[in-house]
N, C-alpha and C positions, 0 to 999 in steps of 0.2 A: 504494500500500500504506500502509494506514494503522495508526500505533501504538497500542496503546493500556495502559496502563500502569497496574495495579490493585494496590493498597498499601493495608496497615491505615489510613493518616492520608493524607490530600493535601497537595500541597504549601503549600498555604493553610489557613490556619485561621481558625475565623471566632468571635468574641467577640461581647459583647452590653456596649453603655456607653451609658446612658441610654435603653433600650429600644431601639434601635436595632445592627443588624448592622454589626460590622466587622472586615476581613480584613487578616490579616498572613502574614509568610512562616511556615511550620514549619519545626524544626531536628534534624537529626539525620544522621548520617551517609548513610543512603540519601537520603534527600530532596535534601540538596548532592550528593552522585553524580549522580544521575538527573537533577536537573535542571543541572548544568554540562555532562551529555551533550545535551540536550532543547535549551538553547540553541544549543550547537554543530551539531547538525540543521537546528533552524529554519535560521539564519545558512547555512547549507550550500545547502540546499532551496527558502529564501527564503520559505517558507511553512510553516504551523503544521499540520501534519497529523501531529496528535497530540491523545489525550484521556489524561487524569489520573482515575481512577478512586479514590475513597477516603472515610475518614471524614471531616468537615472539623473535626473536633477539641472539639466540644460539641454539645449536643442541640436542636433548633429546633424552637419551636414550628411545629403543621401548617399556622396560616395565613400561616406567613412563610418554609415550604420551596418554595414557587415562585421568589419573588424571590431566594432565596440562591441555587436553583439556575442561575438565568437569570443572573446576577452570576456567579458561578462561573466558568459555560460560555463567556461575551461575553468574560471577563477574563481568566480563568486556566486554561482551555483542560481547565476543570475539572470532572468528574461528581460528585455530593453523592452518597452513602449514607447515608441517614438512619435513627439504630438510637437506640431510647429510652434514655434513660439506666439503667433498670435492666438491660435487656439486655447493656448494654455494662457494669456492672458486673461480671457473668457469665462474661459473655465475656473481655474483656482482663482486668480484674483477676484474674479467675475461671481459666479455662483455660489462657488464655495464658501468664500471668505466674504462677499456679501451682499447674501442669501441667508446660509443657511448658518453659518457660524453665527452672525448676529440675533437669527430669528431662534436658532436653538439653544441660544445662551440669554435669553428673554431681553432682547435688546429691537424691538419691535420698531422703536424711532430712525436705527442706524441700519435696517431694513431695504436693497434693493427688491423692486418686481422687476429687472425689464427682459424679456422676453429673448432677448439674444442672449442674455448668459442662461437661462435655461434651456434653450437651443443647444447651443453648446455644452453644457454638460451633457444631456443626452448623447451627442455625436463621440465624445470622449470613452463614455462608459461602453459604447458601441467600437471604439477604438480598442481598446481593453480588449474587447469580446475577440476582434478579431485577431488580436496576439494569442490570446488563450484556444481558440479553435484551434490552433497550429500544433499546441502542446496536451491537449488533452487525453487524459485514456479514462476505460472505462470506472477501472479501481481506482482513478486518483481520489482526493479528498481537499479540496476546495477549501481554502479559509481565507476571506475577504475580512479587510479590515477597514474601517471609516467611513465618514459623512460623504466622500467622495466620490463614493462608487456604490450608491445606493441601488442604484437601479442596474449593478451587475448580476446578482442573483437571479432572476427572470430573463437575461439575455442568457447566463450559464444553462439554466432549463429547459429553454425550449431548442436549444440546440442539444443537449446532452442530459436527457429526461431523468436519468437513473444513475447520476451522479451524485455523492455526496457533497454539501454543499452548505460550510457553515459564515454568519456573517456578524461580525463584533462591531460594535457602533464604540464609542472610544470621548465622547461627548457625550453633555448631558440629551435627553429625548425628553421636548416638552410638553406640558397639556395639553388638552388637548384646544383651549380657547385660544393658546398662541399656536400652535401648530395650522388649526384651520385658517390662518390666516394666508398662507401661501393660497395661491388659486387652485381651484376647483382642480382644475385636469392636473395640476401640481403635485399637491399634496395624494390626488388616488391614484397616482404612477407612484408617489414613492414609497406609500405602502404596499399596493400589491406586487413590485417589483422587489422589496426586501421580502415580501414570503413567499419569492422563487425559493429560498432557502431553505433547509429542514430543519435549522436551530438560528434565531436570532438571539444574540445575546446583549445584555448589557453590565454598567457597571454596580447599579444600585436596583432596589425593589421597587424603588417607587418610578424608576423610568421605565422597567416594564410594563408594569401598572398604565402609565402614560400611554405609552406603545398599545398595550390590549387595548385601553378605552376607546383611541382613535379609531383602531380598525373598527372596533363594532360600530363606531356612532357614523364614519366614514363609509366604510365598508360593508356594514351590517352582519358580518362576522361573530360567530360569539365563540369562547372560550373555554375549556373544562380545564380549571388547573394551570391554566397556561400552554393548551395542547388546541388546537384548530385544524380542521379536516378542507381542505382547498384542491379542487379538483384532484381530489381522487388522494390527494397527500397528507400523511400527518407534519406538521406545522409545530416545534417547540417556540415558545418567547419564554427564556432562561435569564437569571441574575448569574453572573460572572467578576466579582470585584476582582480587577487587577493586581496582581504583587509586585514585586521587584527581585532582584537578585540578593537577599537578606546577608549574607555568608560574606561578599561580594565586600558592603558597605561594612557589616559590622567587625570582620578583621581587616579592613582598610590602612588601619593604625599600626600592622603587623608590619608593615611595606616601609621601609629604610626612607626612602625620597618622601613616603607621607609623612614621616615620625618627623623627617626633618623640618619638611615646609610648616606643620603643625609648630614647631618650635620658633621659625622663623617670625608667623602671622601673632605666636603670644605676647613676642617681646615688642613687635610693633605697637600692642595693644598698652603699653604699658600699665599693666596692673586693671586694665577699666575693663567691663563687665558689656560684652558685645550680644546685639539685636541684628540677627543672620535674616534678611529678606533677599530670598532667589526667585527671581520670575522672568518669562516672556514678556517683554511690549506687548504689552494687549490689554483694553479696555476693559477686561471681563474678569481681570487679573486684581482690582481695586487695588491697584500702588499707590492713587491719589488721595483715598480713604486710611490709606495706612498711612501715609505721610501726615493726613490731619490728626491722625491719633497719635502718633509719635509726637505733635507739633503738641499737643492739649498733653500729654503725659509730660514734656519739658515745663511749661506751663502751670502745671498744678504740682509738679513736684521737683522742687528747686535741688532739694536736696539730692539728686541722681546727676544733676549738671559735672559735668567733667570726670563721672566715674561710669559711664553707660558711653557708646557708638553704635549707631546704626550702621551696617554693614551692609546698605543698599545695592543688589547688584542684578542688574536690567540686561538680556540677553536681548540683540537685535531680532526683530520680527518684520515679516511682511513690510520693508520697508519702501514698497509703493504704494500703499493705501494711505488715503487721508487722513482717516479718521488715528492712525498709528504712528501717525506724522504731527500731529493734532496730540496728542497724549505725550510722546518725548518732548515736545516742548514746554508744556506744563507741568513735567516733572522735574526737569533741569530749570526752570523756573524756582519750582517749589522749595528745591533744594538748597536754592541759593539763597534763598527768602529764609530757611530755618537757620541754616548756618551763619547765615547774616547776624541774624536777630537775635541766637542764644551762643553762637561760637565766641571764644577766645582765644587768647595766643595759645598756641601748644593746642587748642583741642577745639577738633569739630565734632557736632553731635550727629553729622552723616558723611560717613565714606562711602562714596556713590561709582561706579563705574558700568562703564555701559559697553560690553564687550562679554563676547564666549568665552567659559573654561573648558580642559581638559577636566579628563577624571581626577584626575590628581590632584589636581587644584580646589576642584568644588568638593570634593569630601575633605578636605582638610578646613575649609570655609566650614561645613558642616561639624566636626569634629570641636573644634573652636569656640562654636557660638553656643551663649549662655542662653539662650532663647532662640527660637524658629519663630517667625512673623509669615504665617504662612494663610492671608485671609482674601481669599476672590473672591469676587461677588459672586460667580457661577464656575463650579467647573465641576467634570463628567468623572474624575477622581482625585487628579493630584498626587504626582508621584514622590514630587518635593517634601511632600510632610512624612511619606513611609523612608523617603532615603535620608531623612535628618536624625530620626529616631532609630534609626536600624545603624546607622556610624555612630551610635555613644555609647562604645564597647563599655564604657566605665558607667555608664546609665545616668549620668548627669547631666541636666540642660530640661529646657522645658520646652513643648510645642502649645504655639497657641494656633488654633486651627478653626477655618469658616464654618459656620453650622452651613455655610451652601456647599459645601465641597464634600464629594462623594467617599473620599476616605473619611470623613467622618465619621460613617455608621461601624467602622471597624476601629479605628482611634479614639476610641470615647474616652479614652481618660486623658485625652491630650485638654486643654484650657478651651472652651469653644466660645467662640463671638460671634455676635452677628453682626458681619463686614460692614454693615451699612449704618452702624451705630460708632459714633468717635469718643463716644464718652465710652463707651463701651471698650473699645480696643486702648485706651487708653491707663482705663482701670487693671485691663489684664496684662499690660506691660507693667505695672508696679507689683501685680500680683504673682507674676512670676519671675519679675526680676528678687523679690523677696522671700522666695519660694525654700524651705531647708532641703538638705540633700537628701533626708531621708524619703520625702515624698515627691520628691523626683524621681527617686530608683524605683521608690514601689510604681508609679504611675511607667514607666520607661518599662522596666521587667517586663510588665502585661501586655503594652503594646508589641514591644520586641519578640517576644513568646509569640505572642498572636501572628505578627508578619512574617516569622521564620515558618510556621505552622502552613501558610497562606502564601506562598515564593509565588516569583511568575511561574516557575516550573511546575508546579500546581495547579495553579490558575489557566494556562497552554495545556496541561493532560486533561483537567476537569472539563474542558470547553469540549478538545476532542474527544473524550470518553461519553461525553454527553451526545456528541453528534453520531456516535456509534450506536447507542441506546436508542437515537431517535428513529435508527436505522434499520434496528434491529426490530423497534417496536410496530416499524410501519409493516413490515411482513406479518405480525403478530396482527393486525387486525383481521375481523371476522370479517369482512367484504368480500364476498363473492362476485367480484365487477361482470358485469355484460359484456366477455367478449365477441371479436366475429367471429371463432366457432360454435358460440351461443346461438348467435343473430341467424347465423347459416340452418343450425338446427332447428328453430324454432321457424324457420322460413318452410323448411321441408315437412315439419311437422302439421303446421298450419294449410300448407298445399294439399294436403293426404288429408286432412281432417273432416270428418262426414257434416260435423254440429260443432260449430265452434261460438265461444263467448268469452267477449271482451268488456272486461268490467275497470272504467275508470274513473277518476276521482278528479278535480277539477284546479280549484284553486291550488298553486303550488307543484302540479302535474301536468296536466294538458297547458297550465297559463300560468307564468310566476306571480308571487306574492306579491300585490299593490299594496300602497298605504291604505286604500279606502275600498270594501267589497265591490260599492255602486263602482267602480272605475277597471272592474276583471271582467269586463264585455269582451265576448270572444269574438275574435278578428276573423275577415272575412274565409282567412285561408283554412283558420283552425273549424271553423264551420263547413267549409268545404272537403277537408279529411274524413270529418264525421261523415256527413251524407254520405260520401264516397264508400267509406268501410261499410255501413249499415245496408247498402244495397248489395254488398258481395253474397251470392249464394251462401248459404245456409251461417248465416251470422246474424247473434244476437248480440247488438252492440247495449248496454247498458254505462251510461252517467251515474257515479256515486259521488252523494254530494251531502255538505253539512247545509246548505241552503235551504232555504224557504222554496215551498213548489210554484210558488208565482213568480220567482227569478227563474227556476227551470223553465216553465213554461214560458217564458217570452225567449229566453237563450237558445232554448231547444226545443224548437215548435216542428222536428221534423217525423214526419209519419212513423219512421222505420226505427226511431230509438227510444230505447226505456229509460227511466230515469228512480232516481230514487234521490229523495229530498229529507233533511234533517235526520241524514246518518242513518234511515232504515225507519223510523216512523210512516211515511208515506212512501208508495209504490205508483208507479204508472208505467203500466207495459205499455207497447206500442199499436198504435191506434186508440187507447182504451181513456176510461177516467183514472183517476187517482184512487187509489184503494189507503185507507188506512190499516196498519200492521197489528196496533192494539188502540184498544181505545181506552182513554185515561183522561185527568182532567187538569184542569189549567188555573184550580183556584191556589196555587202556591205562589203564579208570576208576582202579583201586584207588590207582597212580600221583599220577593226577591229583587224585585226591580228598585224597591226604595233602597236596598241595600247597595247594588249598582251603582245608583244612581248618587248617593254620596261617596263611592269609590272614584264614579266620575268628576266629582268638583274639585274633588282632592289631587288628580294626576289628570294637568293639561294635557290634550291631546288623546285622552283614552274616550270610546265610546260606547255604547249599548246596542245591541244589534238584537233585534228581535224576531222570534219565528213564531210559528202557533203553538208548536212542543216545545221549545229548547230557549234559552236565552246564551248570549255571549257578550261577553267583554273583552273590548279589545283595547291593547295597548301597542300597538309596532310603531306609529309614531311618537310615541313619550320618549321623555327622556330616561333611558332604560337603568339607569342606577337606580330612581324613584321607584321607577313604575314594578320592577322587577317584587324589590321589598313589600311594594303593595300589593302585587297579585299573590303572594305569599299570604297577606295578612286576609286578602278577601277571600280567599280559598277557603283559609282556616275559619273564618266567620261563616261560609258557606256551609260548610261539611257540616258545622255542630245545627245551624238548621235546618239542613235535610237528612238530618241522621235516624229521623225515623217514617222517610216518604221513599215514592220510589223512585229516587232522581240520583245522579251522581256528578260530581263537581271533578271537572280533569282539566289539568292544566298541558294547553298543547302550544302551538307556537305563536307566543306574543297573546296567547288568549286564554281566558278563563270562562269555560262551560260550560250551562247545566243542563241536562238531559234525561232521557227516559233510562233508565239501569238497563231495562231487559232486552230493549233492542237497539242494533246495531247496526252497521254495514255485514256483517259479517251473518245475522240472525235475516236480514233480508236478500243475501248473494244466498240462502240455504232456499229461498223461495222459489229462484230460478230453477237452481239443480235440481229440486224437488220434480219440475217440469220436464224435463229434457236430459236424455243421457247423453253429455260433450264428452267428446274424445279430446278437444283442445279447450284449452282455459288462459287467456289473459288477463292477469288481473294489476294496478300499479295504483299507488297511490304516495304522495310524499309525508304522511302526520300520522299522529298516534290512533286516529280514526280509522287510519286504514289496516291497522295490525288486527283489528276483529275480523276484517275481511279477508287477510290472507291465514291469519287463525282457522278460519271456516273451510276454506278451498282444499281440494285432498291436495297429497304430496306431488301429483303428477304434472300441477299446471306450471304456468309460467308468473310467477309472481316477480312485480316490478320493484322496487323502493330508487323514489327520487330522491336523489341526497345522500351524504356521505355519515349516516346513522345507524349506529344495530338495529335489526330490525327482523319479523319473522318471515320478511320477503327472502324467495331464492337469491334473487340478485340486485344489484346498486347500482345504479347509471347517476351520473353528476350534476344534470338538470334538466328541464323540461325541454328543449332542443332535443338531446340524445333520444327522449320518447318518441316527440314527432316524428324521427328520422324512423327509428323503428316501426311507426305503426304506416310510413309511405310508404317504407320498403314492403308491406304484403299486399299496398295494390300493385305493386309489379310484377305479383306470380302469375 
């Protein structure tokens, strides 16, 4: 089995110095993840059975992308995607960065729409696809990583159906009220192209949470668990928090060149009590917010003047965006403004630089500092605060960490603030600069326990071990799909057949779910099926339906079909009148209907549907977190009042019931048979209404289930098209 691991950037980057190509490592937190997982593989496996799929970081000319790629491939186990530089302007600066970084980091103001950078990503993600077509095999195992290439997962699918296929989002995922805010055709490309995938993952619970809601409220999707069934496929949405290389950071101190630079940076410090801030340029980062809390902690607490330094250190970002152009200025502003205002000879209260380190450098920075300042206003986990606490071999130092930032939920003992509050990060910088060593070590031990427990090498098998499950599981379902040696059979069967009877179900079957019944008028074609089958020699076409028989009767006023209305209460063969099945009475409705009827004031969008047996409530338009909770509670209120009539309360799709107990679909398809000895039997229905029906049918017929649901049908077909198709194909015999 082999990996293959597709990311905006590879791990290599390739430069141009004297007209000539050359390759260095890329930096960033995915890329040290994946690849401290990637060598622990290798070294495991003994062999390199892995490819790197990605951008390799500038643009090559055409007559020198063979030799970068073959160099790539030979060396760094690496696949080139090669995207012209205006494209990629488009694209990453464009969509990516803003688009979707702004709108998924809840930054709605600093928000592009415009239509050519979502052009362009598309065309991108499409570019991707067609490097990966070149490299694919059947056993590979696909792991896409980020906001980037959301919409690779459904181009991987439908070209390579039965590929494994896992994709890790790396960013927060927001609600679902900021999320809908992309357009229409936006926002339902990027969800149903990420559940090309069999495992989506993320960093926290609560962004999958986010992710579920959308699709259902989007999509109309619902979920069991975090498990969704999607043409024909099981679908996980999994929490995944990211580790780090724990081992890595925390004998760091072991290493001669660190032990020294460490000694170096103390003596520089002379004797004063250091405030470590590591971040990207980026808005989302609150470095402006932590500068006015450091500026209010000078402020209110004189007494830390010239024995406290901010160790402010700003790694360049995206530095063609405005808005990142726009924030360095105002922080080199800021800085000069504090240092101004509180510095002295000998001592500023920020040492600021704005440049990359090596490893070597920033864990020694790390090791050093008597506090981690580590508070963004949004981020999807934050690797900075697990590499600060995982370097304090000696357990000393304190982390003050964002209640927004997704290490949080596993760092809980580190000092939390809420970034957007300055009196706030103000008090936690005196509260930890005053902090004793004892309850450092105990807070430090837990988290460091925990992060070592929790490595990215854990975090990389867990994801894949998961995608294997999910793999494993979807074989495990009970689906017996409709294939074409079904279709074939059943073709032949049907041609041979002396007496045949086709029994189907309407709403959801012959014609999908609508919001509103009054708007499931069948179209002229699907009426034109019907006649057509009902006139085939010896065919008994029968309509099962929860309806009321004066919507049958105006939908299907055709001589040669039967119908059957409110689920088996009333009958009407063809040509004839309506027969009633049992006779009962209807002094319960008035009852019921008050109770309804304050179900319905309470949850917008729900309504009452009424028939002469049965009543319903429906809810598919509400807003289903509400509505859900309360057809739970009107059920229950239901049942203890018809606990001693003869009615039963069943909850089916988006609806709540009430009906006659003793008949059925399934008590009125026994009417038919009763009639007629069939040698063929059709019967399909998509809801829980129609399992009394195939309940009822001997073992010999052809039972349908629309929908990817257990069900006591022979077989599953994915939606109401696949039926049509089915029931055209036996006027062709």
């Amino acid at each position: 089995m082999r990996l293959i691991l597709v990311s905006n950037r590879l791990p290599i980057s390739t430069t141009k110095e004297n007209n000539k190509l050359c390759f260095q490592s890329s930096v960033g937190g995915l890329v040290t993840g994946l690849s401290d997982y990637i060598n622990q593989k290798v070294k495991a496996e003994g062999k390199k059975n892995y490819l790197w799929v990605g951008w390799p970081g500038s643009t090559i000319e055409e007559n020198k992308q063979k030799k970068a790629k073959e160099v790539l491939l030979k060396n760094f186990q690496s696949v080139p995607v090669f995207i012209p530089e205006s494209q990629m302007d488009k694209f990453y600066y464009g969509f990516c960065n803003r688009t979707i970084w702004p709108l998924f980091h809840y930054y709605p103001m600093l928000t592009s729409f415009e239509e050519k950078y979502w052009k362009s990503y598309q065309q991108i993600n499409e570019v991707f696809m067609n490097t990966l077509e070149e490299i694919i095999k059947p056993d590979d195992v696909i792991w896409i990583h980020d906001y980037h290439l959301m919409l690779l997962p459904q181009l991987i699918r439908k070209k390579f159906p039965t590929v494994k296929i896992g994709f890790f989002l790396h960013i927060p995922f927001p609600v679902y009220e900021v999320f809908r805010l992309l357009p229409k055709d936006w926002r339902e490309k990027i969800l149903n192209d990420l559940l090309g995938a069999d495992l989506v993952g993320f960093h926290t619970y609560e962004y999958t949470q986010y992710f579920l809601h959308c699709v259902q409220r989007l999509l109309g999707y619902e979920h069991d668990m975090g498990s969704l069934i999607i043409n024909n496929r099981l679908v996980k949405i999994d929490t995944f928090p990211m580790g780090i290389n724990f081992e890595k950071f925390n004998n760091a101190i072991q290493n001669q060149e660190i032990a020294s630079e460490v000694e170096t940076l103390k003596k520089s410090l002379n004797g004063m009590k250091s405030i470590l801030s590591i971040d990207r340029l980026d808005y989302t980062k609150g470095i402006l917010h932590r500068l006015r809390g450091y500026e209010k902690f000078l402020e209110e607490h004189p007494e830390w003047h010239e024995k406290v330094v901010f160790l402010l250190i700003i790694v360049p970002s995206r530095t063609g965006i405005d808005h990142y152009l726009q924030i360095k200025k105002q922080v080199d502003e800021f800085v000069g403004k504090i240092n101004g205002k509180f510095g002295k000879i000998g001592w500023n209260p920020i040492s600021y630089q704005y440049k990359s380190f090596d490893f070597q450098k920033l864990v020694s920075f790390y090791i050093i500092a008597d506090v981690g300042l580590v508070t963004p206003l949004r981020d999807g986990m934050n690797l900075v605060a697990k590499e600060f606490v995982a370097s304090k071999a000696d357990k000393k130092g304190v982390l003050i960490l964002s209640e927004m930032a997704g290490a949080i939920k596993e760092l809980c003992e580190a000092v939390a603030v809420n970034p957007n509050n300055i009196t706030e990060i103000a008090n936690s910088l005196h509260y930890s600069l005053s902090m004793d060593e004892e309850e450092q070590k105990n807070r430090n031990e837990i988290m460091q326990k925990r992060l070592s427990n929790c490595n990215v090498i854990y975090w990389a098998e867990d994801f894949l071990q998961r995608l294997q499950q999910v793999h494993d599981e979807k074989n495990k379902l009970k689906f017996n799909f409709f294939t074409s040696n079904d279709k074939i059979k059943l073709q032949t069967d049907f041609k041979t057949a002396k007496n045949k009877l086709v029994m189907l179900d309407y709403d959801g079957t012959l014609s999908p779910l609508v919001k509103h019944p009054s708007l499931a008028k069948p179209s002229t074609d699907t009426l034109t099926l019907l006649k057509e089958l009902s006139l085939l020699e010896t065919m008994d076409l029968v309509i099962t339906s929860g309806r009321d028989k004066a919507t049958l009767n105006k939908w299907f006023s055709l001589p040669k079909i039967n119908l059957i209305a409110e689920h088996g209460i009333w009958i009407k063969y063809a040509g004839k009148e309506w027969e009633i099945q049992k006779e009962t009475t209807n002094d319960w409705r008035p009852q019921i209907i008050n109770i309804l009827q304050t179900y319905t004031n309470r949850v917008p969008g729900s309504f009452i549907e009424e028939k002469e047996y049965s009543l319903c409530w429906h809810y598919r338009n509400c807003y289903q977190e509400v509505a859900k909770i309360k057809s739970k509670e009107l059920a229950d209120d239901l049942i203890s009042f018809v606990a001693n009539k003869d009615l039963q309360v069943v909850q089916g799709s988006k609806i709540v019931e009430i009906r006659n107990t003793s008949v059925n679909k399934g008590t009125a398809a026994l009417s038919f048979l009763s009639k007629k000895d069939y040698d063929f039997i059709l019967a399909a229905g998509d809801d829980y209404t129609d399992e009394d029906l195939f309940a009822a049918l001997p073992q010999t017929c052809y039972s349908i289930k629309v929908g990817m649901s257990q069900s006591k049908a022979k077989f599953n077909i994915d939606n109401c098209g696949s039926l049509i198709e089915i029931l055209k194909s036996l006027l062709l015999l």
